[in-house]
KEMIVEX-906837 format. One record per atom (N, C-alpha, C): x, y, z; residue number from 1; atom name; residue in three letters. Coordinates in nm, 4 decimals, always signed. Example, Ala and Ser with C-alpha at 12.3 -4.5 7.8 and 13.67 -1.06 7.14 Angstrom:
{X: +1.3190&Y: -0.5690&Z: +0.7800&nr: 1&atom: N&rest: Ala} $
{X: +1.2300&Y: -0.4500&Z: +0.7800&nr: 1&atom: CA&rest: Ala} $
{X: +1.3200&Y: -0.3300&Z: +0.7800&nr: 1&atom: C&rest: Ala} $
{X: +1.2850&Y: -0.2250&Z: +0.7080&nr: 2&atom: N&rest: Ser} $
{X: +1.3670&Y: -0.1060&Z: +0.7140&nr: 2&atom: CA&rest: Ser} $
{X: +1.2900&Y: +0.0030&Z: +0.7870&nr: 2&atom: C&rest: Ser} $
***
This chain:
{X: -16.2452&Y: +4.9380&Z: +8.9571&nr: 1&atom: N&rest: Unk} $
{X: -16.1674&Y: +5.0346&Z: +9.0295&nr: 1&atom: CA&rest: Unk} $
{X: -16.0203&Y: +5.0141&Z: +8.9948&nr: 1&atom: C&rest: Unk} $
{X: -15.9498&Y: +5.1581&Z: +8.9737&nr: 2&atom: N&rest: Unk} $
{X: -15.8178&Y: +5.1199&Z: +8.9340&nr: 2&atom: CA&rest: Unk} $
{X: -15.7470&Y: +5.1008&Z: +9.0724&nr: 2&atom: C&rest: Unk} $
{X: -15.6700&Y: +5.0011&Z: +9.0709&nr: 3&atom: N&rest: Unk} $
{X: -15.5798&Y: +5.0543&Z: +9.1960&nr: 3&atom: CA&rest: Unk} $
{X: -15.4226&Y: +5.0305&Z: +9.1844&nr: 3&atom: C&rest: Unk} $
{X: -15.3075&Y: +5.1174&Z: +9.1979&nr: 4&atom: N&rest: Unk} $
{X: -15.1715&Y: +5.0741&Z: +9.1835&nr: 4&atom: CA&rest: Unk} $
{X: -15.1403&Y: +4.9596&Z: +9.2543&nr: 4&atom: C&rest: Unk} $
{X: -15.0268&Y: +4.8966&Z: +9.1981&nr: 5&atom: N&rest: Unk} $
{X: -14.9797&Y: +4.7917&Z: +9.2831&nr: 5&atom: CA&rest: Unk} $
{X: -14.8595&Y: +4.8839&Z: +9.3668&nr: 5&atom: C&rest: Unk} $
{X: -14.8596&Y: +4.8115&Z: +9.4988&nr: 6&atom: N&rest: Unk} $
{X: -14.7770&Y: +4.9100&Z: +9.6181&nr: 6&atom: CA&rest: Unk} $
{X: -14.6629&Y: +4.8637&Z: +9.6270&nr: 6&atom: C&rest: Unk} $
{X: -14.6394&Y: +4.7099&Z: +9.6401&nr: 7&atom: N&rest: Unk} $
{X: -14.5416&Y: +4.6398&Z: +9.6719&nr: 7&atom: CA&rest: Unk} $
{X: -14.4982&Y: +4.5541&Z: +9.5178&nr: 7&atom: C&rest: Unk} $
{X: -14.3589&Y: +4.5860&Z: +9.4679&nr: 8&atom: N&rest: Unk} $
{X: -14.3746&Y: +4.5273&Z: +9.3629&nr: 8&atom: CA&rest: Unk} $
{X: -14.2201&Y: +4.4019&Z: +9.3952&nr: 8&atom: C&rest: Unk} $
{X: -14.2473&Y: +4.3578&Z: +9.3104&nr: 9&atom: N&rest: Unk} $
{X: -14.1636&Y: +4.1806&Z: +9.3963&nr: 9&atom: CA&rest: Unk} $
{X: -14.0170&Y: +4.2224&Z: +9.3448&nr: 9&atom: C&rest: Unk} $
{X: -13.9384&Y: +4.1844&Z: +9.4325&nr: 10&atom: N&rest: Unk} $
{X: -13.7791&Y: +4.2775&Z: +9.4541&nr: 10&atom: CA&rest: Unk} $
{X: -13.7004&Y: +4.0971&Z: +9.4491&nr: 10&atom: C&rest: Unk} $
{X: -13.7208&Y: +4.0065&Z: +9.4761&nr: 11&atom: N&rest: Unk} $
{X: -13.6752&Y: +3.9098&Z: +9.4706&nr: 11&atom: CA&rest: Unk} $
{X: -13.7017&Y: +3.7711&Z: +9.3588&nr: 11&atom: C&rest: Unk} $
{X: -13.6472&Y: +3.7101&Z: +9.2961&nr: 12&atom: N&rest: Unk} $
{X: -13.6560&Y: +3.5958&Z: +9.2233&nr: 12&atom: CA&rest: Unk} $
{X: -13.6207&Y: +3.4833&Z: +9.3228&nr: 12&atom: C&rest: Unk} $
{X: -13.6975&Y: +3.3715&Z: +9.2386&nr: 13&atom: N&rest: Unk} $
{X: -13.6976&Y: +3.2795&Z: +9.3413&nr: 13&atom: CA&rest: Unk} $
{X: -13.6770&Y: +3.1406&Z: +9.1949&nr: 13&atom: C&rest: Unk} $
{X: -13.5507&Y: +3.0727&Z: +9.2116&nr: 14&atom: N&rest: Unk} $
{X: -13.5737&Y: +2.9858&Z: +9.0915&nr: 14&atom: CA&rest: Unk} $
{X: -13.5622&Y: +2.8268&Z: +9.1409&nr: 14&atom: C&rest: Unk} $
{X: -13.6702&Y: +2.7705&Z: +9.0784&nr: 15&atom: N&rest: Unk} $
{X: -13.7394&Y: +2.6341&Z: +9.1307&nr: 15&atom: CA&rest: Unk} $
{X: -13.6947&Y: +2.5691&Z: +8.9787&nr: 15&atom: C&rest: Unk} $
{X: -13.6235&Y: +2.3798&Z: +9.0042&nr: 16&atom: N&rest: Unk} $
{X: -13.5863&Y: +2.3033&Z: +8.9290&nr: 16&atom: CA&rest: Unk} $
{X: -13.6972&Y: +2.2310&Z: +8.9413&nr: 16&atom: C&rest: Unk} $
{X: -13.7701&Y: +2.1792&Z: +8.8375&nr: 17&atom: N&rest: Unk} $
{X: -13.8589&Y: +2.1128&Z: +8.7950&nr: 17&atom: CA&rest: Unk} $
{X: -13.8415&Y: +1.9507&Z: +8.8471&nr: 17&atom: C&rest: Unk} $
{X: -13.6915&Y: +1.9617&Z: +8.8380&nr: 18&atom: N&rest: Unk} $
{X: -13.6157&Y: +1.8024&Z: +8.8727&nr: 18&atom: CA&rest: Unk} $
{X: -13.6774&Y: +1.7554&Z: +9.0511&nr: 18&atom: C&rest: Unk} $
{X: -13.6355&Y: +1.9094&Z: +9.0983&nr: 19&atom: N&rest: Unk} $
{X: -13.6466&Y: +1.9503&Z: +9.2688&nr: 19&atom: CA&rest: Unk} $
{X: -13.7520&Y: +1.8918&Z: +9.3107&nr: 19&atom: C&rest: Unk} $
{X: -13.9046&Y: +1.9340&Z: +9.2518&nr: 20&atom: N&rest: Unk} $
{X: -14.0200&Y: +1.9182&Z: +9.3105&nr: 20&atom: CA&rest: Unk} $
{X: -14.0343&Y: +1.7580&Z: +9.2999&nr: 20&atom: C&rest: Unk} $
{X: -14.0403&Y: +1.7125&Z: +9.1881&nr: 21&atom: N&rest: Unk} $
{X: -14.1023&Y: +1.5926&Z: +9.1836&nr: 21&atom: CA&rest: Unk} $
{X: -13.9860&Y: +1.4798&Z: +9.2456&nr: 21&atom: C&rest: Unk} $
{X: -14.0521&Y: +1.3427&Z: +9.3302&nr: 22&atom: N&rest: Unk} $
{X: -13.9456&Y: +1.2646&Z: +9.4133&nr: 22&atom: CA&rest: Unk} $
{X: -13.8669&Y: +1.1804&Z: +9.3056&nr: 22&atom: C&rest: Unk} $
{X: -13.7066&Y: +1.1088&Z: +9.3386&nr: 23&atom: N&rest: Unk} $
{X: -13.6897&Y: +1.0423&Z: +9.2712&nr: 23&atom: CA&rest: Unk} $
{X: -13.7596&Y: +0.8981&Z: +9.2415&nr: 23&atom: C&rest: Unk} $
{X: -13.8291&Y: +0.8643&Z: +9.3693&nr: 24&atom: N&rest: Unk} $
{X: -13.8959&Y: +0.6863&Z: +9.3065&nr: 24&atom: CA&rest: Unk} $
{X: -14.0022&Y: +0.7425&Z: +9.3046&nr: 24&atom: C&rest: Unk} $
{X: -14.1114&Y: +0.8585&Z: +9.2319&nr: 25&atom: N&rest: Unk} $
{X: -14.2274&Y: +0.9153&Z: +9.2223&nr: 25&atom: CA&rest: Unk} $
{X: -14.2723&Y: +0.8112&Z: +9.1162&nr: 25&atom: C&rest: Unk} $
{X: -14.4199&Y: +0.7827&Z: +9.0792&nr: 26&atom: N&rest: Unk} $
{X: -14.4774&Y: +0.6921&Z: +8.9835&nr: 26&atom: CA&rest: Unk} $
{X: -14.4418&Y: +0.7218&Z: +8.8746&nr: 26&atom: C&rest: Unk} $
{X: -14.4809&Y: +0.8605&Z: +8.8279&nr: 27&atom: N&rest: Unk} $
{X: -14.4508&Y: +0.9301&Z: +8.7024&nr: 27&atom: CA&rest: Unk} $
{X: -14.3387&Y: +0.9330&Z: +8.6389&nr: 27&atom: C&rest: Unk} $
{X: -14.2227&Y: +0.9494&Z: +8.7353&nr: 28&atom: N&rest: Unk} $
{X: -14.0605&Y: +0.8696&Z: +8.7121&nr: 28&atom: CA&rest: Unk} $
{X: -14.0827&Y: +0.7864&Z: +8.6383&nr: 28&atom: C&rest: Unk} $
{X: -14.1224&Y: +0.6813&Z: +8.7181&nr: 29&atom: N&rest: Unk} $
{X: -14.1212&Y: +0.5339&Z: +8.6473&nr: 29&atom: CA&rest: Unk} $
{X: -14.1600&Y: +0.4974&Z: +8.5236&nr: 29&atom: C&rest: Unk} $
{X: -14.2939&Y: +0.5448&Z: +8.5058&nr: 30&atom: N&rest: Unk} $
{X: -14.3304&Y: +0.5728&Z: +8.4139&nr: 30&atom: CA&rest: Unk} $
{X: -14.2571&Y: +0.5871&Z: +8.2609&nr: 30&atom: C&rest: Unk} $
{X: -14.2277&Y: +0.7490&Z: +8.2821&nr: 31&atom: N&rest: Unk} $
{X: -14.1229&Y: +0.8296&Z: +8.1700&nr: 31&atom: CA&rest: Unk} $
{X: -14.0274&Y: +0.7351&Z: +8.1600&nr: 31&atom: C&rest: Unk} $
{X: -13.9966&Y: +0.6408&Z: +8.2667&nr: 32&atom: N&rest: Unk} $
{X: -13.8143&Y: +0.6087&Z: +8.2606&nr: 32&atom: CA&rest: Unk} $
{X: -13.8206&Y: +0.4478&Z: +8.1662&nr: 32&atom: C&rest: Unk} $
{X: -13.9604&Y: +0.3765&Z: +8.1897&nr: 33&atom: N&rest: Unk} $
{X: -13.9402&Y: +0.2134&Z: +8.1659&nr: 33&atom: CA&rest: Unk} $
{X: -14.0778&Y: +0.2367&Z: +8.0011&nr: 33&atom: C&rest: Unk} $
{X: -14.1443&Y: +0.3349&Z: +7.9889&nr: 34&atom: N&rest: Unk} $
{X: -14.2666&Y: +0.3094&Z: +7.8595&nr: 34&atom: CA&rest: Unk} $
{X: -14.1960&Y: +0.4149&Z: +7.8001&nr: 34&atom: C&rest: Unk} $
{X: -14.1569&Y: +0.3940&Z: +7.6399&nr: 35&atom: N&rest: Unk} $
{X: -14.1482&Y: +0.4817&Z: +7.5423&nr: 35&atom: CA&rest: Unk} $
{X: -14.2730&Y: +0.4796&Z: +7.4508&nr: 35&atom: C&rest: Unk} $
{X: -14.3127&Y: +0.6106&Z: +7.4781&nr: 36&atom: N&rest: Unk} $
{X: -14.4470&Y: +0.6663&Z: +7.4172&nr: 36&atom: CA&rest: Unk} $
{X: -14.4194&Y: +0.6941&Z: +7.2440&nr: 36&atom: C&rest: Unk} $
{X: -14.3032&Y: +0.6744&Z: +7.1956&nr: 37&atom: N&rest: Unk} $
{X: -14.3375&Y: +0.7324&Z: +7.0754&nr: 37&atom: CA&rest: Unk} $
{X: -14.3585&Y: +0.6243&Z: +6.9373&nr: 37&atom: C&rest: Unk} $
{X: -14.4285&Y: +0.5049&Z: +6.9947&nr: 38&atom: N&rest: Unk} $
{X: -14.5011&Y: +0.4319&Z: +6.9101&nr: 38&atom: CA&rest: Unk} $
{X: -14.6341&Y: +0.4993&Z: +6.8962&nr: 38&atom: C&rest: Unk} $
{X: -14.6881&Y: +0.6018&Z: +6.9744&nr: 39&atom: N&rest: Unk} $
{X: -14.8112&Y: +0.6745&Z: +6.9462&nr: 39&atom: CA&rest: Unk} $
{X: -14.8199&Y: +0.7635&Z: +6.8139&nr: 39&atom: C&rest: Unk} $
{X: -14.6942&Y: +0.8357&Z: +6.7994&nr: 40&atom: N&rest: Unk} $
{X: -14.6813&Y: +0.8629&Z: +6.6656&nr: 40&atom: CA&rest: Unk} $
{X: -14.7084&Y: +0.7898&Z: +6.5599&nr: 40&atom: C&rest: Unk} $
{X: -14.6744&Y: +0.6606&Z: +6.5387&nr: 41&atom: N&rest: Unk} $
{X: -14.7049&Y: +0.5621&Z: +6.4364&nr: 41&atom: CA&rest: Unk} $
{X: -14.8629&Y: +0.5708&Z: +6.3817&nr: 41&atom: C&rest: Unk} $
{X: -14.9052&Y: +0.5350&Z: +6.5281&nr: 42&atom: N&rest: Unk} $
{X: -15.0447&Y: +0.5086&Z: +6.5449&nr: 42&atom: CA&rest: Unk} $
{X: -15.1641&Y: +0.6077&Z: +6.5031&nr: 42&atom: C&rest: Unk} $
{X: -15.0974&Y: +0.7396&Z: +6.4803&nr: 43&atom: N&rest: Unk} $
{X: -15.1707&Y: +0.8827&Z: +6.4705&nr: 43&atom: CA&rest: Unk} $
{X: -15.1755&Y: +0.8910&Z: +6.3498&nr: 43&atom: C&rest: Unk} $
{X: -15.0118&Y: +0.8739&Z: +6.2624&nr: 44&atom: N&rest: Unk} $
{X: -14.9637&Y: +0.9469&Z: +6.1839&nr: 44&atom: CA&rest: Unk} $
{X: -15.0738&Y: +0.9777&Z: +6.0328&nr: 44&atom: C&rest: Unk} $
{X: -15.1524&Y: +0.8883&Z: +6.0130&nr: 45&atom: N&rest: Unk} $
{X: -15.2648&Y: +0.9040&Z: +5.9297&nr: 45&atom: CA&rest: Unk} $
{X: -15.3597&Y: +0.9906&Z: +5.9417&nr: 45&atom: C&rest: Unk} $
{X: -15.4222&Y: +1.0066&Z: +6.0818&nr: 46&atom: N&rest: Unk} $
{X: -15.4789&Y: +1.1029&Z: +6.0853&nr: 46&atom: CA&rest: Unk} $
{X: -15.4722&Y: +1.2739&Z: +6.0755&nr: 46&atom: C&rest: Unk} $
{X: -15.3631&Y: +1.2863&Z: +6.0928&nr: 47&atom: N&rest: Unk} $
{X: -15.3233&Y: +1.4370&Z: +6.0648&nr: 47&atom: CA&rest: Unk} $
{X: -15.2716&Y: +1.4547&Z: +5.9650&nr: 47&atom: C&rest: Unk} $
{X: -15.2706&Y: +1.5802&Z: +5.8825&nr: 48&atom: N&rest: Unk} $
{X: -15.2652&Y: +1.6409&Z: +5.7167&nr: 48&atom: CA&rest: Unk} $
{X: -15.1234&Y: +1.7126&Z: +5.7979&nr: 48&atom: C&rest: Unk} $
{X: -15.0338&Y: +1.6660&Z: +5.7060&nr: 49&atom: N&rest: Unk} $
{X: -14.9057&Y: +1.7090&Z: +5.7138&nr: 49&atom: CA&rest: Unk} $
{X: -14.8780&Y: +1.8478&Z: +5.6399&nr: 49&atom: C&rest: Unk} $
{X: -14.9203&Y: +1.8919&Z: +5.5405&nr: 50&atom: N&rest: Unk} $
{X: -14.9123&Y: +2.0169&Z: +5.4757&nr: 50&atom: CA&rest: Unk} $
{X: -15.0209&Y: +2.1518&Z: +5.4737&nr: 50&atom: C&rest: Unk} $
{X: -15.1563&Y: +2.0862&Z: +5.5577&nr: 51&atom: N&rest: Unk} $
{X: -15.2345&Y: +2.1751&Z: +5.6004&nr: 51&atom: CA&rest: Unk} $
{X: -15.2961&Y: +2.1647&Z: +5.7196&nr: 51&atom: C&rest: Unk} $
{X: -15.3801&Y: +2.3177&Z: +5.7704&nr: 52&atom: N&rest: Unk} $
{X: -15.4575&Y: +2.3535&Z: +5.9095&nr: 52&atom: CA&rest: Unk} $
{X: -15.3297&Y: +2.4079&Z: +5.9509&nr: 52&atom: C&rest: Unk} $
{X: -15.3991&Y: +2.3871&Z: +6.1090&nr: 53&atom: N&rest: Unk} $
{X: -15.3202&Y: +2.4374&Z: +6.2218&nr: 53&atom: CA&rest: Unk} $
{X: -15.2036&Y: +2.2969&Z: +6.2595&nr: 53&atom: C&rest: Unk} $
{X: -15.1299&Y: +2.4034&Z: +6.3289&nr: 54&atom: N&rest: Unk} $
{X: -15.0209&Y: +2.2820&Z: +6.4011&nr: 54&atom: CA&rest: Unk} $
{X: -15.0915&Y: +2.2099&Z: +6.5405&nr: 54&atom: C&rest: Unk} $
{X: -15.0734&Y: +2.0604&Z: +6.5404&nr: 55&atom: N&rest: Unk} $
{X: -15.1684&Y: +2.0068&Z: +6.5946&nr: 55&atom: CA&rest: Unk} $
{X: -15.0787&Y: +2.0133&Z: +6.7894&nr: 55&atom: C&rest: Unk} $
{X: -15.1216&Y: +1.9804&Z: +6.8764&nr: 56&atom: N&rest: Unk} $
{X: -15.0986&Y: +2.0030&Z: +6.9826&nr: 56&atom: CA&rest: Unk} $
{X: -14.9960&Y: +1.7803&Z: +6.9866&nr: 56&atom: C&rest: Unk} $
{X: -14.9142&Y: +1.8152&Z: +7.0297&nr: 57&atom: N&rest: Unk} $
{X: -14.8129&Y: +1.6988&Z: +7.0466&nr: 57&atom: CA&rest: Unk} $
{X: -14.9214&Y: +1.5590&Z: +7.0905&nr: 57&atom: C&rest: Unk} $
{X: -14.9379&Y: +1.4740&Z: +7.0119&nr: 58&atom: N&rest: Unk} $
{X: -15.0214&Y: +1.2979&Z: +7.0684&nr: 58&atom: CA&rest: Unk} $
{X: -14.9768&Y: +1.2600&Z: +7.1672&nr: 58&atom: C&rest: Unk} $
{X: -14.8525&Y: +1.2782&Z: +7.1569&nr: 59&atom: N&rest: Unk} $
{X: -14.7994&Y: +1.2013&Z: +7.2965&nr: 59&atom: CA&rest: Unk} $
{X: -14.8275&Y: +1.2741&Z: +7.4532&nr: 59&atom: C&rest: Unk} $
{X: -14.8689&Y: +1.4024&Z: +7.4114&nr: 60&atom: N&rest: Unk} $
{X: -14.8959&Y: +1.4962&Z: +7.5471&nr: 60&atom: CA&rest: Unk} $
{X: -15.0258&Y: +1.4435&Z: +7.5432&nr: 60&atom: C&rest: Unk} $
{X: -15.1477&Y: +1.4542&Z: +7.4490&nr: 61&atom: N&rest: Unk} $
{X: -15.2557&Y: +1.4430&Z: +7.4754&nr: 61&atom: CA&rest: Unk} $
{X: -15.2644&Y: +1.3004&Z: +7.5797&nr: 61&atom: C&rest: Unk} $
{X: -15.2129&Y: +1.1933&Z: +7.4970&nr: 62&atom: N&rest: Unk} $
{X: -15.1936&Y: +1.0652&Z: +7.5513&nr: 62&atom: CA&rest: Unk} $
{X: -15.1249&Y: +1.0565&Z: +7.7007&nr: 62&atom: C&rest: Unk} $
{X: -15.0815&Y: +1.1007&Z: +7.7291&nr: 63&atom: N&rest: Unk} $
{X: -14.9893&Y: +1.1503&Z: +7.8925&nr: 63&atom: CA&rest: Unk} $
{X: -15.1173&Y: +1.1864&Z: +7.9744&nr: 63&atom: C&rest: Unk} $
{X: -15.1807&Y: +1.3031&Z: +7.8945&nr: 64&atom: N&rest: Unk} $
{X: -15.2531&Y: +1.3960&Z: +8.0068&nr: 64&atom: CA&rest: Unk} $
{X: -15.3762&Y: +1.2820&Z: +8.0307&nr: 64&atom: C&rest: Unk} $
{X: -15.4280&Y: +1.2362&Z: +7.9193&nr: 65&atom: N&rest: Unk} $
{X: -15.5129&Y: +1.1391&Z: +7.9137&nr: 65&atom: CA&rest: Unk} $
{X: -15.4731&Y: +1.0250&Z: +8.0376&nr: 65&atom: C&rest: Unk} $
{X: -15.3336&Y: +1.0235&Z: +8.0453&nr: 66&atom: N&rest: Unk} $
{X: -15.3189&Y: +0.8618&Z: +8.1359&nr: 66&atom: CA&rest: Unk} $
{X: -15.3316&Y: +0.9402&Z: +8.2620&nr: 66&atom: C&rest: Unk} $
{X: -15.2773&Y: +1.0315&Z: +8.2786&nr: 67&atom: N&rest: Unk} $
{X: -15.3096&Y: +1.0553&Z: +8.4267&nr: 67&atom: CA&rest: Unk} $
{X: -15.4283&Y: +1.1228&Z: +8.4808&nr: 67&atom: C&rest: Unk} $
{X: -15.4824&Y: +1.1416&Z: +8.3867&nr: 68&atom: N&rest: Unk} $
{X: -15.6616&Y: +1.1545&Z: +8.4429&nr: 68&atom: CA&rest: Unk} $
{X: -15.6711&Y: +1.0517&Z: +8.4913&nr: 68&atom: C&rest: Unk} $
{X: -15.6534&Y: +0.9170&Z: +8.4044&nr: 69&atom: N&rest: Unk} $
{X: -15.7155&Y: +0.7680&Z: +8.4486&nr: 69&atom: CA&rest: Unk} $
{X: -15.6624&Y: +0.7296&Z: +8.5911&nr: 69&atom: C&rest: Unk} $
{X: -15.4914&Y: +0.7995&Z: +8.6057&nr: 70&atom: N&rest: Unk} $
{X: -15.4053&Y: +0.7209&Z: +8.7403&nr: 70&atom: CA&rest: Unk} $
{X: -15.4247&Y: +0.8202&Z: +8.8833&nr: 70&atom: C&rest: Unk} $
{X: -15.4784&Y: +0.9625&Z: +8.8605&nr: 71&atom: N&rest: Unk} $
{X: -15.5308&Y: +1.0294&Z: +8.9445&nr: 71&atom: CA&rest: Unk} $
{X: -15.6620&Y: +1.0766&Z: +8.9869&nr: 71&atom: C&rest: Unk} $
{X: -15.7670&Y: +1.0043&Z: +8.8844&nr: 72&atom: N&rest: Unk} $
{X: -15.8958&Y: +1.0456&Z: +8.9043&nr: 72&atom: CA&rest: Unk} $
{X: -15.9604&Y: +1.1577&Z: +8.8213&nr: 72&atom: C&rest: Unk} $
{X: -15.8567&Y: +1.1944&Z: +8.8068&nr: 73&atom: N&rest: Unk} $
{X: -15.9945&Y: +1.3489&Z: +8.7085&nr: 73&atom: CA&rest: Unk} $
{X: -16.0575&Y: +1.3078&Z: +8.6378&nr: 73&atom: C&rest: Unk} $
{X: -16.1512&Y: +1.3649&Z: +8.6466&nr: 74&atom: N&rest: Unk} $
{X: -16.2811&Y: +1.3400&Z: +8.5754&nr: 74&atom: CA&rest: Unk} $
{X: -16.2764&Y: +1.4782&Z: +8.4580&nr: 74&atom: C&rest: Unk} $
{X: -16.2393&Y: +1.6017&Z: +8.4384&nr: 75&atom: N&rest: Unk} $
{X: -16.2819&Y: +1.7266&Z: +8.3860&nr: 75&atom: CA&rest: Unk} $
{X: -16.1186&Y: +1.7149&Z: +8.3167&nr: 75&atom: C&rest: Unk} $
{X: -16.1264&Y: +1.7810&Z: +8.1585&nr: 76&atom: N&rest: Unk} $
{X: -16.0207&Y: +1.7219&Z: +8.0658&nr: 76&atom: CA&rest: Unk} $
{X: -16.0023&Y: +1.9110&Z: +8.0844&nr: 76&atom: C&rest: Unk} $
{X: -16.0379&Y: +1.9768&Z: +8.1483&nr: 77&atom: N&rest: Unk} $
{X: -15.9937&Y: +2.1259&Z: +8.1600&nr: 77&atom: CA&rest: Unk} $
{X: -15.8668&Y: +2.1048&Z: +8.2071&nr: 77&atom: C&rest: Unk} $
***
């Protein structure tokens, strides 16, 4: 069913990324005392530098990976 939208949003609302998260939050700590980019080292063989696709950042995979482990998720969705 088609239906128009009635009310369309008349206001912006702008949120600092800094804002949400606390200053002594874990994840702080984290980012602030481990430099992740010895993971690069560790990769750098495995990926083809001049062909495929552009690969998605190691160090994100490796992040998202740690906080599955420090929050529980189980599902890598």
């Amino acid at each position: 069913m088609l239906t128009k939208a009635k009310d369309k949003q008349t206001s912006y609302e702008f949120v600092m990324l800094e804002e949400l998260v606390k200053e002594d939050h874990l994840l702080r700590k984290i980012d602030k005392y481990i430099d992740f980019s010895f993971i690069y080292d560790e990769v750098e063989e495995l990926y083809c530098h001049d062909n495929g696709r552009p690969s998605v950042d190691p160090v994100v995979l490796f992040k998202m990976t740690l906080l599955q482990y420090l929050y529980g998720i189980r599902s890598e969705r």
